[in-house]
One Martini backbone bead per residue (centre of mass of N, CA, C, O) as a GRO file, in nm:
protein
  176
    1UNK     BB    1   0.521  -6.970  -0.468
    2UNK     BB    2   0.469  -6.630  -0.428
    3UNK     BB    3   0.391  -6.330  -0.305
    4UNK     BB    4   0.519  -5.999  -0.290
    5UNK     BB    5   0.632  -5.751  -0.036
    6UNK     BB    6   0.774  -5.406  -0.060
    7UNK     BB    7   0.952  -5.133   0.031
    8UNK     BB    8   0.972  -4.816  -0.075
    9UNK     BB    9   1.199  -4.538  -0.079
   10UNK     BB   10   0.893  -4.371  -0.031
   11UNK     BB   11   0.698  -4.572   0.106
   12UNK     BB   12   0.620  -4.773  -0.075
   13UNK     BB   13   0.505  -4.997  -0.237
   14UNK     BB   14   0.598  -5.345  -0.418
   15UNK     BB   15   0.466  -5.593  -0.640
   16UNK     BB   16   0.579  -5.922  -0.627
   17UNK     BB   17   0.490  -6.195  -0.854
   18UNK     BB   18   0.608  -6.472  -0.859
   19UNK     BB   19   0.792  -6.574  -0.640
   20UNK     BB   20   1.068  -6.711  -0.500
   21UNK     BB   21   1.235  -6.897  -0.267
   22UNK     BB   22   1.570  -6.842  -0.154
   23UNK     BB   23   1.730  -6.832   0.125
   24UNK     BB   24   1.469  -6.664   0.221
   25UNK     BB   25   1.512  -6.525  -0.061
   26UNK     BB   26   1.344  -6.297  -0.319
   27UNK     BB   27   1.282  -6.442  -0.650
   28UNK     BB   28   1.277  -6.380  -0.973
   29UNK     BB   29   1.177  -6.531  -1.208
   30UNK     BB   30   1.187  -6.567  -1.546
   31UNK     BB   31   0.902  -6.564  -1.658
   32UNK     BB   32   0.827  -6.314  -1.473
   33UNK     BB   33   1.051  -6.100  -1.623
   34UNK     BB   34   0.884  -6.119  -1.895
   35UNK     BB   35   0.601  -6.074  -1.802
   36UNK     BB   36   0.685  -5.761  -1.782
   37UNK     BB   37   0.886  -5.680  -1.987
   38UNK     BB   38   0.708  -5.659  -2.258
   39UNK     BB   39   0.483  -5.471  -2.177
   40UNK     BB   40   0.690  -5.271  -2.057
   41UNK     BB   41   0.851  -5.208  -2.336
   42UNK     BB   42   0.575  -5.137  -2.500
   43UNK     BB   43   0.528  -4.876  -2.306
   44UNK     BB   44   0.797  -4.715  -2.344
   45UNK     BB   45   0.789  -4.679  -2.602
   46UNK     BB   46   0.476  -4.543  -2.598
   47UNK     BB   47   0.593  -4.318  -2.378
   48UNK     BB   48   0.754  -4.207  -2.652
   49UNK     BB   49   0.583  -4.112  -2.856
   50UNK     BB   50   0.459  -3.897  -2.644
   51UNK     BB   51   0.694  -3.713  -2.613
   52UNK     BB   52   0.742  -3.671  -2.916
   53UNK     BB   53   0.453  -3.558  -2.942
   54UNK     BB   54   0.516  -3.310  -2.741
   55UNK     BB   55   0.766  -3.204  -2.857
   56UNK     BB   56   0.588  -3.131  -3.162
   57UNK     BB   57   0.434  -2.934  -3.033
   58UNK     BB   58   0.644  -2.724  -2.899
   59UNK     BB   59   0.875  -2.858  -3.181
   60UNK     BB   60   0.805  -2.833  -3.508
   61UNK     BB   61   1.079  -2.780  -3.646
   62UNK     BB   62   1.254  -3.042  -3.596
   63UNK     BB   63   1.000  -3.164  -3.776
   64UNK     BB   64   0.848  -3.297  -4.033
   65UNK     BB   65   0.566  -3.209  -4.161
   66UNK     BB   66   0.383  -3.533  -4.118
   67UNK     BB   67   0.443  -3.629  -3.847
   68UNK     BB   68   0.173  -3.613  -3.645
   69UNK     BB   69   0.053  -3.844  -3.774
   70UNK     BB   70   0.254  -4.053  -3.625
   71UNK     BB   71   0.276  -3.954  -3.332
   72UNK     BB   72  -0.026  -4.010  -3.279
   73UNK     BB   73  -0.059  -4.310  -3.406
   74UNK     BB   74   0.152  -4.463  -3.235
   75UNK     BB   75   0.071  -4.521  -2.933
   76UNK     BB   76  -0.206  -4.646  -2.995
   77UNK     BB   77  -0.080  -4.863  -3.121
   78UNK     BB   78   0.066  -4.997  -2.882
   79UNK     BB   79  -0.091  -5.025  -2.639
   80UNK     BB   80  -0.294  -5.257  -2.768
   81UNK     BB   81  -0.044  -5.493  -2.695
   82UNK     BB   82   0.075  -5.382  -2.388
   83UNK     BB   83  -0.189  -5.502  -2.304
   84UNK     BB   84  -0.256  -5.770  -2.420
   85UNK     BB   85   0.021  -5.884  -2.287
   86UNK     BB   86  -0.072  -5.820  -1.965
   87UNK     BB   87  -0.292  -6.001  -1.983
   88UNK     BB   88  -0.190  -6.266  -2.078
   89UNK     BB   89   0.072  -6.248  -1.868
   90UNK     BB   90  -0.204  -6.297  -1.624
   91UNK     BB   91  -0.411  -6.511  -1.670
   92UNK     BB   92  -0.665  -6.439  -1.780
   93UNK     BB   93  -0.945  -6.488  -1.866
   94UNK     BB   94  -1.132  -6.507  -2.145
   95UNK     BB   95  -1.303  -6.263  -2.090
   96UNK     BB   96  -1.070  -6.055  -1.988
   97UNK     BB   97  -0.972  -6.056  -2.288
   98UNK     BB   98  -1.176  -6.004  -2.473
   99UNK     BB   99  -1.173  -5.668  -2.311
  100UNK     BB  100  -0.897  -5.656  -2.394
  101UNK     BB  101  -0.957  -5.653  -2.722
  102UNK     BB  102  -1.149  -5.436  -2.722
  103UNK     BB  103  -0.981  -5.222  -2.639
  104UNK     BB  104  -0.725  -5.284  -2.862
  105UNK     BB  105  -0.982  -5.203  -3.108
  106UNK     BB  106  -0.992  -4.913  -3.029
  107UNK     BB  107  -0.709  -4.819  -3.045
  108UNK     BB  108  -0.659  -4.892  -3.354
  109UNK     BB  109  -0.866  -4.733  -3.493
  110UNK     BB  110  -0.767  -4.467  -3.365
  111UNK     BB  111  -0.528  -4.471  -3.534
  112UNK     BB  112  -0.621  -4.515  -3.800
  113UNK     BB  113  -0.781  -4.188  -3.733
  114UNK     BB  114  -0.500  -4.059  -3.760
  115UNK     BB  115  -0.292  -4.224  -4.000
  116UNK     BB  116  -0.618  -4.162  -4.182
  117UNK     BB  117  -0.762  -3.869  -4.240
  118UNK     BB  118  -0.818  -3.895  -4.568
  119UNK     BB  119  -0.981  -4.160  -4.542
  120UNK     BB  120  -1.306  -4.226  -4.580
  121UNK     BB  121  -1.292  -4.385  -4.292
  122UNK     BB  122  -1.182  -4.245  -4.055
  123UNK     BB  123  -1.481  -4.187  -3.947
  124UNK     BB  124  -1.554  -4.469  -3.883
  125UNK     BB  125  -1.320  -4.534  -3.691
  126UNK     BB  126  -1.385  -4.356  -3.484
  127UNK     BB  127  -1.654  -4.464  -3.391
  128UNK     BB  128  -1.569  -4.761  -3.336
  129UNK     BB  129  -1.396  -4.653  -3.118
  130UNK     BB  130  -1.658  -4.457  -2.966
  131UNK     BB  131  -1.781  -4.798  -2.952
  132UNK     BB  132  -1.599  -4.932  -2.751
  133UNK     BB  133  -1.528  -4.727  -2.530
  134UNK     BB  134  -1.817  -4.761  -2.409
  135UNK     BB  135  -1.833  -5.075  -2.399
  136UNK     BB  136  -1.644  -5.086  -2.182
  137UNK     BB  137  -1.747  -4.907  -1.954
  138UNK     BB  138  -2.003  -5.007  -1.935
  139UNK     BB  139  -1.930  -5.305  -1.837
  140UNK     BB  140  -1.809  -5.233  -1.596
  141UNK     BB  141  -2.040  -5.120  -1.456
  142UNK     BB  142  -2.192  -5.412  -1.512
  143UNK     BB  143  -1.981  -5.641  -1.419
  144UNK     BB  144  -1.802  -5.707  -1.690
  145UNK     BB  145  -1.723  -5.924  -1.607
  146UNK     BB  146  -1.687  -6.121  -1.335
  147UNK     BB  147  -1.479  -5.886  -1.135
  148UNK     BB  148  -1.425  -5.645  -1.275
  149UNK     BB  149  -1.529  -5.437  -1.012
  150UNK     BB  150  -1.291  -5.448  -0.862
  151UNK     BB  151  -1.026  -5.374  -0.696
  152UNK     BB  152  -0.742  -5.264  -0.809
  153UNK     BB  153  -0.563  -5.480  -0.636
  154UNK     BB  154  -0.721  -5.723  -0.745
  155UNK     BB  155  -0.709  -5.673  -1.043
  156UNK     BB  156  -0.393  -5.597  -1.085
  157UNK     BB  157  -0.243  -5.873  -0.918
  158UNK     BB  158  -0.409  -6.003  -0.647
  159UNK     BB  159  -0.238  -5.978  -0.346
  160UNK     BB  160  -0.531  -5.889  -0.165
  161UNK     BB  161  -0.720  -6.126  -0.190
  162UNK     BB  162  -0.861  -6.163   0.133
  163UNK     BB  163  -0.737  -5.933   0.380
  164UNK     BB  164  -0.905  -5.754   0.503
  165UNK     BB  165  -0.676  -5.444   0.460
  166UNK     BB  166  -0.786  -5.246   0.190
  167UNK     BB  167  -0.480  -5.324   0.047
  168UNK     BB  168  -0.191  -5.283  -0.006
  169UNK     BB  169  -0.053  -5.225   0.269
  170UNK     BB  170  -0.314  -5.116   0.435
  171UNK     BB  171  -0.509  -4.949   0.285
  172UNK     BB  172  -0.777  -4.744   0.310
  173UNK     BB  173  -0.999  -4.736   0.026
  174UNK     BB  174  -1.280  -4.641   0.130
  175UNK     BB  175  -1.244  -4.312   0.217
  176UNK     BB  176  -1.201  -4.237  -0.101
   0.00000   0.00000   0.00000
């Protein structure tokens, strides 16, 4: 097993971990290709909700009259899991999860205080939720866990880490 990366149709980089050679030729193992699809899955999901909610934000007449309380609160609520789940398939430490379970009990939080703006509790989901995103921020900043706020090619996939050439294939991102 090793990374590999391949030029694509717009000649930018794409990034292949944990592929295999067999005769030469670099294969997605199985385990590899479940381990993209499901949180890949559950983002098309995700940004399939973001879709109809932007649709019916322009063509409200389409739509039952409380869509928008669903189509609000689903988005947030799937990213939470297609994060946590793309954090474990990606075999995060136990750090760098509990960091991605803060994120995604934010994302669920601000849910909640979307699909029940009506509940006494709605104000409380909102702060909760204001107050975990601010902690992840901060978090960043301070450089926790240890190795968080590497550059993003080393963060996103490990492909880069110690090549010395400024990032997945070659680009130098000192300058930006």
């Amino acid at each position: 097993m090793r990374a590999h990366q391949s030029a694509g149709a717009g000649g930018g980089i794409f990034i292949h971990s944990f592929c295999v050679e067999k005769d030469h030729k670099v294969v997605q193992t199985a385990s590899e290709r479940w381990r993209r699809l499901i949180p890949l899955s559950l983002g098309v999901a995700t940004l399939a909700g973001v879709a109809l909610l932007y649709l019916e934000d322009v063509a409200p007449q389409l739509f039952p009259k409380d869509s928008h309380i669903v189509f609000s609160a689903f988005p947030l609520a799937m990213i939470a899991p297609a994060y946590v789940a793309f954090q474990v398939f990606h075999r995060r430490t136990a750090m760098e999860l509990a960091k991605a379970l803060l994120v995604a009990a934010a994302f669920l939080f601000w849910a909640a205080n979307q699909f029940w703006p009506q509940w006494p509790e709605a104000a409380l989901f909102n702060d909760i939720a204001i107050g975990l995103f601010v902690l992840d921020v901060f978090l960043v900043i301070a450089g926790w866990p240890e190795g968080s706020n590497a550059s993003f090619p080393d963060d996103c996939c490990g492909c880069c880490a110690g090549r010395g050439d400024g990032g997945c294939g070659g680009a130098d991102r000192s300058a930006q």
